[in-house]
Biopython code that builds the backbone (N, CA, C, O; Angstrom):
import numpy as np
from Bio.PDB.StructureBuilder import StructureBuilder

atoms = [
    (1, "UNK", "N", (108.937, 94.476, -10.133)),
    (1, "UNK", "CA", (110.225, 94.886, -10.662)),
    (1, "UNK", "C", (110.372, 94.393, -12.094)),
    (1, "UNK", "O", (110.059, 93.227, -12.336)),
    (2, "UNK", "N", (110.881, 95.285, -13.182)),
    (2, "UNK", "CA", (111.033, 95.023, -14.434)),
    (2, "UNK", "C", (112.471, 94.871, -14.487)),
    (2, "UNK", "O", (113.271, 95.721, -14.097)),
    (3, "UNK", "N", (112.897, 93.213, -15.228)),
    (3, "UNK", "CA", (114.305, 92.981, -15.390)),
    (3, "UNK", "C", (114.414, 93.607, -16.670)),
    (3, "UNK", "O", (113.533, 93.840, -17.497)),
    (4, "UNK", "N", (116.020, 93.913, -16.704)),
    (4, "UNK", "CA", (116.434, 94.571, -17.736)),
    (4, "UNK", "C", (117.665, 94.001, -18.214)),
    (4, "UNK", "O", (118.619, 93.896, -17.443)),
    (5, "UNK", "N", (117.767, 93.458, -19.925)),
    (5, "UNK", "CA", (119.341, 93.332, -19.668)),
    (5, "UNK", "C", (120.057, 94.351, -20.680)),
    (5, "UNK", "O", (119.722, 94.717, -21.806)),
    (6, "UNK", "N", (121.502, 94.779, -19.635)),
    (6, "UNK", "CA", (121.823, 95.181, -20.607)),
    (6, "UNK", "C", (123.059, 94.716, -21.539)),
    (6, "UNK", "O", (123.363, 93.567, -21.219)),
    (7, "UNK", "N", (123.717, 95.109, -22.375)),
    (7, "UNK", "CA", (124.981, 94.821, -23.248)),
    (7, "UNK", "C", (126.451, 95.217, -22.616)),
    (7, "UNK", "O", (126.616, 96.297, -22.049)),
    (8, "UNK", "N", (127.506, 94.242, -22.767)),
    (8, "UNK", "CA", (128.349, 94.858, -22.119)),
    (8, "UNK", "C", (128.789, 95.838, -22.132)),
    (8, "UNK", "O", (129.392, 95.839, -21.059)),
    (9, "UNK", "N", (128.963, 96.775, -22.581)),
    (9, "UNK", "CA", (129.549, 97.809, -22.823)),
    (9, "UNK", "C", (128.631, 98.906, -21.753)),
    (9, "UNK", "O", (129.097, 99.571, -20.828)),
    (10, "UNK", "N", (127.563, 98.859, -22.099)),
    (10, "UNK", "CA", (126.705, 99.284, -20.942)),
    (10, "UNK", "C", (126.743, 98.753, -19.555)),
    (10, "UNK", "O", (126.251, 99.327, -18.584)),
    (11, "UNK", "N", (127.173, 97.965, -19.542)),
    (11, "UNK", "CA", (126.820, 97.315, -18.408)),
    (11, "UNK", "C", (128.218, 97.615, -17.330)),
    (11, "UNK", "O", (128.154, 97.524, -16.104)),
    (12, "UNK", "N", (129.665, 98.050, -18.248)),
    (12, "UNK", "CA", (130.334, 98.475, -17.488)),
    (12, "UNK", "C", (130.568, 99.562, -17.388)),
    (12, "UNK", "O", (131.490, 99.769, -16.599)),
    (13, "UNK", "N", (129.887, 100.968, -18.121)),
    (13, "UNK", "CA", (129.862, 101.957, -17.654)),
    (13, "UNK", "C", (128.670, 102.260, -16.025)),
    (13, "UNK", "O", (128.773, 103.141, -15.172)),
    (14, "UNK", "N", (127.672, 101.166, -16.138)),
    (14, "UNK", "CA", (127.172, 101.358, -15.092)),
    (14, "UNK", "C", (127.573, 100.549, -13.939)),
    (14, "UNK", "O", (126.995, 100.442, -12.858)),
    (15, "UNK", "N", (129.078, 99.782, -14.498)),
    (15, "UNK", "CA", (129.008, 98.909, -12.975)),
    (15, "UNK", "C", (128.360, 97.993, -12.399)),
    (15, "UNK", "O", (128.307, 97.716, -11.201)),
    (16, "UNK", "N", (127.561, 97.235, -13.813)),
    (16, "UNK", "CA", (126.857, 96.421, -12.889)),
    (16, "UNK", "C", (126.521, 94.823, -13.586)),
    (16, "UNK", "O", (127.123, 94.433, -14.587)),
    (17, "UNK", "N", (125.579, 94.082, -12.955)),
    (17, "UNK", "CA", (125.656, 92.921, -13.553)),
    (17, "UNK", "C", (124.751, 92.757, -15.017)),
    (17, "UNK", "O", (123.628, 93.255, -15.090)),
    (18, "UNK", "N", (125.180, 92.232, -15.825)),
    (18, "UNK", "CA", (123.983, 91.514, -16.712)),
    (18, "UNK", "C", (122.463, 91.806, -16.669)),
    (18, "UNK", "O", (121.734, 92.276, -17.542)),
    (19, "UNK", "N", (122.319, 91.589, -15.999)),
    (19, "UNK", "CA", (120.814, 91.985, -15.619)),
    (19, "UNK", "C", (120.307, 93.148, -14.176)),
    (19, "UNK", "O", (120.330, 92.855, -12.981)),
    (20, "UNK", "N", (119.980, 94.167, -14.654)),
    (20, "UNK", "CA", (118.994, 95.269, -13.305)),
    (20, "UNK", "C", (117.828, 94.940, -13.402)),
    (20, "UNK", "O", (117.311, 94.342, -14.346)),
    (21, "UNK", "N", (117.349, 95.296, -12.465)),
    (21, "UNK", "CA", (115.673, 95.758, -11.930)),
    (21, "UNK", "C", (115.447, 96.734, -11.733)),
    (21, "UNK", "O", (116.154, 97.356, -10.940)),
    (22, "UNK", "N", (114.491, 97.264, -12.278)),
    (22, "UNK", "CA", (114.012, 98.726, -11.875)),
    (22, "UNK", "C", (112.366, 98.641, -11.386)),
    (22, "UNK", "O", (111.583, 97.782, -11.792)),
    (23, "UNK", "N", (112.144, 99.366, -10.747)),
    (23, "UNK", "CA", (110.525, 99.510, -10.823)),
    (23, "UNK", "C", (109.992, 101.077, -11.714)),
    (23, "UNK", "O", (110.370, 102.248, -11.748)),
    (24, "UNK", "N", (108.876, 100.216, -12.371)),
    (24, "UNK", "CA", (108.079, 101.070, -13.241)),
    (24, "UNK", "C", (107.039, 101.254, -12.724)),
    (24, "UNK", "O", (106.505, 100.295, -12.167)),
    (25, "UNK", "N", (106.285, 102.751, -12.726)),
    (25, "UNK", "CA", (104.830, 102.142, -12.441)),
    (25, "UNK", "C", (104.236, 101.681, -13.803)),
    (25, "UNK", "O", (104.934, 101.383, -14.771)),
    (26, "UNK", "N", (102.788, 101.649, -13.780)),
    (26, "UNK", "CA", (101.672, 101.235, -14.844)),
    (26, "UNK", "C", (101.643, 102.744, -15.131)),
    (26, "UNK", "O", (101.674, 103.813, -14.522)),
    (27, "UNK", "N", (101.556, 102.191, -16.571)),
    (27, "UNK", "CA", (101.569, 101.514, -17.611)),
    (27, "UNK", "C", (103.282, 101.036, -17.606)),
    (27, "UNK", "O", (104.167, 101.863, -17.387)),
    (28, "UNK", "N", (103.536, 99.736, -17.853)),
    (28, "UNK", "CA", (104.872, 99.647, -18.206)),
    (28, "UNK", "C", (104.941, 99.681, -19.887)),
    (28, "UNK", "O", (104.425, 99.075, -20.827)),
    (29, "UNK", "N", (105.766, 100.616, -19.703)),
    (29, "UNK", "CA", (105.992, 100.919, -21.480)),
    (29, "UNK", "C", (107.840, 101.163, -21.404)),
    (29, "UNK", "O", (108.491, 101.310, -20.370)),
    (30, "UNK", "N", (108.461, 101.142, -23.063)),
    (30, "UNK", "CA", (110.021, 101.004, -22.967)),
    (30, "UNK", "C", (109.905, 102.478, -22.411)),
    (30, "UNK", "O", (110.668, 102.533, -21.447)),
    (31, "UNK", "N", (109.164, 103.934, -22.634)),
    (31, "UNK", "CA", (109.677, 104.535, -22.042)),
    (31, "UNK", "C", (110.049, 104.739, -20.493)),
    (31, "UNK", "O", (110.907, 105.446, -19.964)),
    (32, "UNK", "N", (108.976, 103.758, -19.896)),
    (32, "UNK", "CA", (108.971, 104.263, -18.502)),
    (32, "UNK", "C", (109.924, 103.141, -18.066)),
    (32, "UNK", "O", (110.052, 103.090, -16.843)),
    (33, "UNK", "N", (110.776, 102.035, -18.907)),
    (33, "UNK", "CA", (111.651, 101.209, -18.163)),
    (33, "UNK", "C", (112.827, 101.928, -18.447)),
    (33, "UNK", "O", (113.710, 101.968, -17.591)),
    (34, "UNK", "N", (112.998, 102.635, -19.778)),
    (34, "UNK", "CA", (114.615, 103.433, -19.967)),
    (34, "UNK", "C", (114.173, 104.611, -18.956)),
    (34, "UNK", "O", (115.230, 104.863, -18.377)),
    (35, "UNK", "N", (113.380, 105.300, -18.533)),
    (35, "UNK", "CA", (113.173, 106.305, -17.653)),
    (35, "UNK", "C", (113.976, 105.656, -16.586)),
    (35, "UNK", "O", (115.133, 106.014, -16.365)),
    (36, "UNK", "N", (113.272, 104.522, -15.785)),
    (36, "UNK", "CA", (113.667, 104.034, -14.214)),
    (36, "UNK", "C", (115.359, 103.556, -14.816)),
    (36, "UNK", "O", (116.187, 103.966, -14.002)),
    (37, "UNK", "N", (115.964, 102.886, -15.893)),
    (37, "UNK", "CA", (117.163, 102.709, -15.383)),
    (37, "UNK", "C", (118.080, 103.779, -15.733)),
    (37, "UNK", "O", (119.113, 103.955, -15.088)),
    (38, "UNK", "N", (117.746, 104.521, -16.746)),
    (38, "UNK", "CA", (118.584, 106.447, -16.205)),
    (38, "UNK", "C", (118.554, 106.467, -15.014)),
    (38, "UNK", "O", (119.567, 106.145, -14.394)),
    (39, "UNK", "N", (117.122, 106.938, -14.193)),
    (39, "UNK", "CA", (117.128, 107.402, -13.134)),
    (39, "UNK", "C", (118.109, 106.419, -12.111)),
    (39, "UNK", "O", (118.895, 106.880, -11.284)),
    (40, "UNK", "N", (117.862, 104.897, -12.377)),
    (40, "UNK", "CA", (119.030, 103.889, -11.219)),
    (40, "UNK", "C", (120.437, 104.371, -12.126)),
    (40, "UNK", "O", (121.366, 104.769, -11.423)),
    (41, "UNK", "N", (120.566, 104.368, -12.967)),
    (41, "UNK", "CA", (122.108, 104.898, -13.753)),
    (41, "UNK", "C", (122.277, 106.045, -14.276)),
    (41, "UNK", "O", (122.471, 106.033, -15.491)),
    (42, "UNK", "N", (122.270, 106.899, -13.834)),
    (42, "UNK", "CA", (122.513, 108.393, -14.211)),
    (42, "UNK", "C", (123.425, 108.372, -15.525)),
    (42, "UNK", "O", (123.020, 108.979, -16.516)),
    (43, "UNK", "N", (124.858, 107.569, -15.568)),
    (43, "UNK", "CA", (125.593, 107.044, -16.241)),
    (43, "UNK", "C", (125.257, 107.033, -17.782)),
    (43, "UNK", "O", (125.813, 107.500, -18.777)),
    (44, "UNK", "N", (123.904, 106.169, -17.517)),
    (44, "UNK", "CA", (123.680, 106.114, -19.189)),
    (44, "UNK", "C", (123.111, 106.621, -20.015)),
    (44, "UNK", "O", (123.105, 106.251, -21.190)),
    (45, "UNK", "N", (122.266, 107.976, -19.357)),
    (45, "UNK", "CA", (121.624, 109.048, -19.876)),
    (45, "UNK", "C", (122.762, 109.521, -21.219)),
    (45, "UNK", "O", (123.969, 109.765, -21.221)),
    (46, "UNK", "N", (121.786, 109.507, -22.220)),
    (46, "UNK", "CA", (122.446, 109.556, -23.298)),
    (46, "UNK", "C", (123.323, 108.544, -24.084)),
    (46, "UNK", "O", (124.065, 108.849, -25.018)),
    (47, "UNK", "N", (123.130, 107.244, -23.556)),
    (47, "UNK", "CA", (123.894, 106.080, -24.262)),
    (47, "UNK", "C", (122.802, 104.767, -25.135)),
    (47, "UNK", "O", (123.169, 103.849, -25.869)),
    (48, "UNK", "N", (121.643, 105.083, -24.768)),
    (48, "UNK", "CA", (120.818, 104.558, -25.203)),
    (48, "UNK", "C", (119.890, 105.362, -25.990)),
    (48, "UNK", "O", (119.814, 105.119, -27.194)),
    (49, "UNK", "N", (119.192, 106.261, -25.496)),
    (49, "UNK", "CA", (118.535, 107.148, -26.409)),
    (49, "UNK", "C", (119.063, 108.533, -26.208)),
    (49, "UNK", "O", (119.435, 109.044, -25.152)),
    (50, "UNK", "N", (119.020, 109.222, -27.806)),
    (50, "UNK", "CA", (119.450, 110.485, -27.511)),
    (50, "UNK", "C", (118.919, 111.823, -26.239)),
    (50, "UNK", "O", (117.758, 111.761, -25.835)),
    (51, "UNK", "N", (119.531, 112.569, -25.886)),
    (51, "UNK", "CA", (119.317, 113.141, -25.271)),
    (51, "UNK", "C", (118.883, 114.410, -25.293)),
    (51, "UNK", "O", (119.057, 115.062, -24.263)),
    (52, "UNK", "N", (118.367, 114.920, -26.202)),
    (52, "UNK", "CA", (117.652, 116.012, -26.997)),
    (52, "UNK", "C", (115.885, 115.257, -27.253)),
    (52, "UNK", "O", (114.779, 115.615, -26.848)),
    (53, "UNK", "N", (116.387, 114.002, -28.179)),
    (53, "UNK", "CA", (114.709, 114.051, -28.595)),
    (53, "UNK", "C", (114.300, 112.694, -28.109)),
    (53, "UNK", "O", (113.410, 112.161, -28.771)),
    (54, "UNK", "N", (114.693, 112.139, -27.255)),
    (54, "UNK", "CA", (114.431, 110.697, -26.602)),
    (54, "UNK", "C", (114.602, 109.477, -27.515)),
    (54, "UNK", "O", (114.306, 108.361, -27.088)),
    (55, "UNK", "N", (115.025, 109.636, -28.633)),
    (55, "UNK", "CA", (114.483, 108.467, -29.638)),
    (55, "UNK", "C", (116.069, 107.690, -29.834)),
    (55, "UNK", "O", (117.230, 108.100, -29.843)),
    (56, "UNK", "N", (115.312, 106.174, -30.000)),
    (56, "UNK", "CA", (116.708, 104.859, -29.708)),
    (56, "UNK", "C", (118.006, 105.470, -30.648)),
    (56, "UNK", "O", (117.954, 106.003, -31.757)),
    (57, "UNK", "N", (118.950, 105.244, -29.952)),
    (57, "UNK", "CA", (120.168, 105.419, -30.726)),
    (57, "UNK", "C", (120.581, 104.274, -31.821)),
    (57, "UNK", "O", (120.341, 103.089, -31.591)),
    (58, "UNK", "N", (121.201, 104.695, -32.995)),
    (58, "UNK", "CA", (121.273, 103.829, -34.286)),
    (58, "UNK", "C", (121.889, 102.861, -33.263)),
    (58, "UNK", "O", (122.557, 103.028, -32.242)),
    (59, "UNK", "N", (121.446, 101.855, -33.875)),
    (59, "UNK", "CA", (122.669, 100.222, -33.457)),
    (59, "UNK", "C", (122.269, 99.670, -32.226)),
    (59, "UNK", "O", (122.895, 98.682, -31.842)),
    (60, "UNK", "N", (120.941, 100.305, -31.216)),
    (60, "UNK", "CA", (120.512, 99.665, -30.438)),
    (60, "UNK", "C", (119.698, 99.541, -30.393)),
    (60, "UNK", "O", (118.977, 100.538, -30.447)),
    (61, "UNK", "N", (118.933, 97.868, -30.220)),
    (61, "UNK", "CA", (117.757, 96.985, -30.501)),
    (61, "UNK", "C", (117.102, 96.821, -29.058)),
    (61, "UNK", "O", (117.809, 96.883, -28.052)),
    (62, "UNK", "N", (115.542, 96.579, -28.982)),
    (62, "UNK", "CA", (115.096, 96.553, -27.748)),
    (62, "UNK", "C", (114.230, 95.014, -27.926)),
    (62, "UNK", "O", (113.413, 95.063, -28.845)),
    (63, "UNK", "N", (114.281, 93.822, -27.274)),
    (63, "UNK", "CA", (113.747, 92.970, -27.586)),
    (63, "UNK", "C", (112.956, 92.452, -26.219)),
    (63, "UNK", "O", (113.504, 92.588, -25.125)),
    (64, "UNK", "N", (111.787, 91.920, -26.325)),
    (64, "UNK", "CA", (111.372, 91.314, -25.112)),
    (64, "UNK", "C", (110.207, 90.117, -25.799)),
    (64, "UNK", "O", (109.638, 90.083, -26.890)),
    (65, "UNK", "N", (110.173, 89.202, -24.614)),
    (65, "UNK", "CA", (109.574, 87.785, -25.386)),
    (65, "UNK", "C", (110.096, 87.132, -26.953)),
    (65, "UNK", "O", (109.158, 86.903, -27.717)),
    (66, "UNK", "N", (110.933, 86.946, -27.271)),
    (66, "UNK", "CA", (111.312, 87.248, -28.304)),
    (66, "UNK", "C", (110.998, 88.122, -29.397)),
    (66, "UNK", "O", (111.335, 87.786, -30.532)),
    (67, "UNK", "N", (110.387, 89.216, -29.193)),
    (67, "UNK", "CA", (110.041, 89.916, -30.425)),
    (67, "UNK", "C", (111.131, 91.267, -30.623)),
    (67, "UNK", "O", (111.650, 91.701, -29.595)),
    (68, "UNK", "N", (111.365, 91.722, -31.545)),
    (68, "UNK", "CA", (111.771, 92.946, -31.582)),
    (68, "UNK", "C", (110.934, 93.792, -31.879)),
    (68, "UNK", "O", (110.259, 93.716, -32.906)),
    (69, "UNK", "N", (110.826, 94.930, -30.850)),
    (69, "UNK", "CA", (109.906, 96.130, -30.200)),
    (69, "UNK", "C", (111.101, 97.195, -30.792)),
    (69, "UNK", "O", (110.516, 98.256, -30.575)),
    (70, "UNK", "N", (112.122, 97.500, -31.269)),
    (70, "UNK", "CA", (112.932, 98.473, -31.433)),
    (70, "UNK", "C", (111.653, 99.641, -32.306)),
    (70, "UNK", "O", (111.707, 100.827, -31.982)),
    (71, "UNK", "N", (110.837, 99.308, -33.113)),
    (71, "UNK", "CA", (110.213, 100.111, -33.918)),
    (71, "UNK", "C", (109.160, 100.043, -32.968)),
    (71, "UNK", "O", (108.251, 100.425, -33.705)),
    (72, "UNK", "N", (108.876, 99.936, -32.396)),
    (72, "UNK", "CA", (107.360, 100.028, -31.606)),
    (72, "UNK", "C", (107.444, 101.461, -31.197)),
    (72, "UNK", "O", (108.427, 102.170, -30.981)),
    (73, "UNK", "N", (106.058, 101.726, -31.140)),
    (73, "UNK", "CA", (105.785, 103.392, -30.341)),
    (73, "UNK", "C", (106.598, 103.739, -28.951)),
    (73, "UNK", "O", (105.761, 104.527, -28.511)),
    (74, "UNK", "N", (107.471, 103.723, -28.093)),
    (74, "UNK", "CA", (107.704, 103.883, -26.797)),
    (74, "UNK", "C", (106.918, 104.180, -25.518)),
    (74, "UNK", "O", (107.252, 104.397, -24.353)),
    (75, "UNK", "N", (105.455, 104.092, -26.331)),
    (75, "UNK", "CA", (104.737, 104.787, -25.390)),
    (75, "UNK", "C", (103.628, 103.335, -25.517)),
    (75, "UNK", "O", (102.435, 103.334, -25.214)),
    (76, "UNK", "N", (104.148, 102.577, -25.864)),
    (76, "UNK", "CA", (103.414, 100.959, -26.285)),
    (76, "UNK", "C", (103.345, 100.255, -24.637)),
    (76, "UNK", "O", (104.384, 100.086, -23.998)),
    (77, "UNK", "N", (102.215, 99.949, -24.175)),
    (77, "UNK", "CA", (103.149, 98.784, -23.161)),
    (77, "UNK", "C", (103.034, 98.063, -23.544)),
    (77, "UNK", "O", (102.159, 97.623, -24.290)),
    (78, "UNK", "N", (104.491, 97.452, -22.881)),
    (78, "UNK", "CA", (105.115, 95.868, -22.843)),
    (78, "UNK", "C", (104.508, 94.640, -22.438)),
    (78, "UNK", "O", (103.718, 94.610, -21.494)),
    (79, "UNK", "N", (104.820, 93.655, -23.075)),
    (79, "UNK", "CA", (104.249, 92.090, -22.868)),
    (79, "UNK", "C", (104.412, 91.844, -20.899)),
    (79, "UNK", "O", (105.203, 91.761, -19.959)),
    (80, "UNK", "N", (103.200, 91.829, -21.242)),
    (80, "UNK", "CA", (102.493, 91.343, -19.570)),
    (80, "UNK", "C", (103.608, 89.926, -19.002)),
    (80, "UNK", "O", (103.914, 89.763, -17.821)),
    (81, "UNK", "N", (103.929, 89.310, -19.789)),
    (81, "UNK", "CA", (105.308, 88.546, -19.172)),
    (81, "UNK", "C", (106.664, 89.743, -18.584)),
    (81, "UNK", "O", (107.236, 89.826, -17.497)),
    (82, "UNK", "N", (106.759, 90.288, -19.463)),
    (82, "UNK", "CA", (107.698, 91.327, -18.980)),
    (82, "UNK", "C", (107.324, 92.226, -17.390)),
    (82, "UNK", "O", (108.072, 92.560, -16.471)),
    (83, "UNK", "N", (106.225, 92.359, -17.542)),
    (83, "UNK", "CA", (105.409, 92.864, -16.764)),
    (83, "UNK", "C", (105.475, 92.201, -14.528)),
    (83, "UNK", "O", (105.645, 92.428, -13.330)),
    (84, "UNK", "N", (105.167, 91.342, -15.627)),
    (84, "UNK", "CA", (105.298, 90.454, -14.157)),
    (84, "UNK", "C", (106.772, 89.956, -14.074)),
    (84, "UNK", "O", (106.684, 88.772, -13.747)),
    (85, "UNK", "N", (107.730, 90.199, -14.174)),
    (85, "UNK", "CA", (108.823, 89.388, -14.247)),
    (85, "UNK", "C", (109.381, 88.381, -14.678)),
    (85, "UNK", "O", (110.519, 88.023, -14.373)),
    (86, "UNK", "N", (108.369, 87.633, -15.693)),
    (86, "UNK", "CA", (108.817, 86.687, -16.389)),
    (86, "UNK", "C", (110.016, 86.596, -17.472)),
    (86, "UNK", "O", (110.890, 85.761, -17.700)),
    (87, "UNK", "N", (109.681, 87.750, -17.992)),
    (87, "UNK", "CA", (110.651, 87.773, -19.186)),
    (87, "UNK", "C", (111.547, 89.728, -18.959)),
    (87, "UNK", "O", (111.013, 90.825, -18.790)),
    (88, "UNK", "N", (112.767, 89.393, -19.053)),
    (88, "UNK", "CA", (113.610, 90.494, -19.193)),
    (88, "UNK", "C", (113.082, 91.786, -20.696)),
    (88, "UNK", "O", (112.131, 91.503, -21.425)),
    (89, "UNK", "N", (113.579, 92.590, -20.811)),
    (89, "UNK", "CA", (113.364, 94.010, -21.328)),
    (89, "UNK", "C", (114.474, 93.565, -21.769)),
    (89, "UNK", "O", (114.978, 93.128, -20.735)),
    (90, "UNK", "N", (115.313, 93.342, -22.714)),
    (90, "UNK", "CA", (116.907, 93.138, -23.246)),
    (90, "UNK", "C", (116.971, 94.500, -24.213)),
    (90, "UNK", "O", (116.168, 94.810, -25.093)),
    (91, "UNK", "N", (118.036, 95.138, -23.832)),
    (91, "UNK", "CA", (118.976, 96.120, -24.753)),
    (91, "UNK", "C", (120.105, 95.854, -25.216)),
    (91, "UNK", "O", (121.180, 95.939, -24.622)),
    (92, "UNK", "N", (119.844, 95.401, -26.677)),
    (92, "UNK", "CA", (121.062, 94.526, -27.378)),
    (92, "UNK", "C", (121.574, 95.885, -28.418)),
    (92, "UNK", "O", (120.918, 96.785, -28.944)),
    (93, "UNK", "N", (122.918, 95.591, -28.428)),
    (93, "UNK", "CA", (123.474, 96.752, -29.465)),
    (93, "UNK", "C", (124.097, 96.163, -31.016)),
    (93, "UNK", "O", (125.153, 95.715, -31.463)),
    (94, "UNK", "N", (123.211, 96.367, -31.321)),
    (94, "UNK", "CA", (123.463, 95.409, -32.908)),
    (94, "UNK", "C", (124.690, 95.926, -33.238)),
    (94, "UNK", "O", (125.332, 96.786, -32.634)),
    (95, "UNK", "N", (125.160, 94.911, -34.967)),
    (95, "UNK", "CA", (126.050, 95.088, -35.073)),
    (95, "UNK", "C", (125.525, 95.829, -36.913)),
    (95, "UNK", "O", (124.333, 96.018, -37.153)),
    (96, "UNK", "N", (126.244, 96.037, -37.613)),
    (96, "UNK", "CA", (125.899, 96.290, -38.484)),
    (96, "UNK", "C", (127.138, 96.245, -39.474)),
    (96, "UNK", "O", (128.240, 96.361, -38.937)),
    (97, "UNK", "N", (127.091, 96.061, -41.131)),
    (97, "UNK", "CA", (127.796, 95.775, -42.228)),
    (97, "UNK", "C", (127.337, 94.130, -42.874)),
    (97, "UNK", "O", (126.286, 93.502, -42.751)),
    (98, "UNK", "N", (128.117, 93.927, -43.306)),
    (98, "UNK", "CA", (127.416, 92.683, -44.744)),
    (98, "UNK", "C", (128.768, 91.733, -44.097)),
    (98, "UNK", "O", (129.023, 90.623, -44.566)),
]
sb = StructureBuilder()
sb.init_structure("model")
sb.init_model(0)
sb.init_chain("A")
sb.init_seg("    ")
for serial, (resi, resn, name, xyz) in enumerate(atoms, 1):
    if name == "N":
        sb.init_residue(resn, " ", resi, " ")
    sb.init_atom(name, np.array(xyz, "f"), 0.0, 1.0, " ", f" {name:<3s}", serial, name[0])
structure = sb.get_structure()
């Protein structure tokens, strides 16, 4: 199971806690973890990545092990900590201005 966290705002359109699990198969990559939590949240289809061309919506960051992956390929897999459950998939929604 791949933990996921998400941001509040997300997190109360889907009703749920801080952190989901989804299962991915292999390869785990961000696409196939935003795939499984659409598919567990129907809800957020379209709140994270657009819904025409799949690609991250402005103002939301994807971080795991501490790195930021927001620019990474989507089709990248993820840190083998993530993998095994060590470390969460976090979907943070930046903020932006000076």
């Amino acid at each position: 199971m791949i933990r996921v966290i998400l941001p509040v705002h997300l997190r109360t359109l889907a009703h749920s806690g801080k952190e989901v699990r989804v299962e991915v198969p292999a390869p785990v990559t961000q696409r196939g973890v935003l795939d499984a939590v659409e598919r567990e949240f129907p809800m957020l289809v379209g709140t994270i990545r657009d819904r025409e061309t799949g690609r991250r919506r402005p103002l939301v960051r994807f971080f795991a092990c501490e790195e930021d992956l927001s620019n990474e390929s989507p089709d990248t897999p993820l840190p083998d900590r993530v993998v095994r459950g060590e470390e969460p998939f976090m979907v943070v929604g930046a903020m932006a201005g000076g």
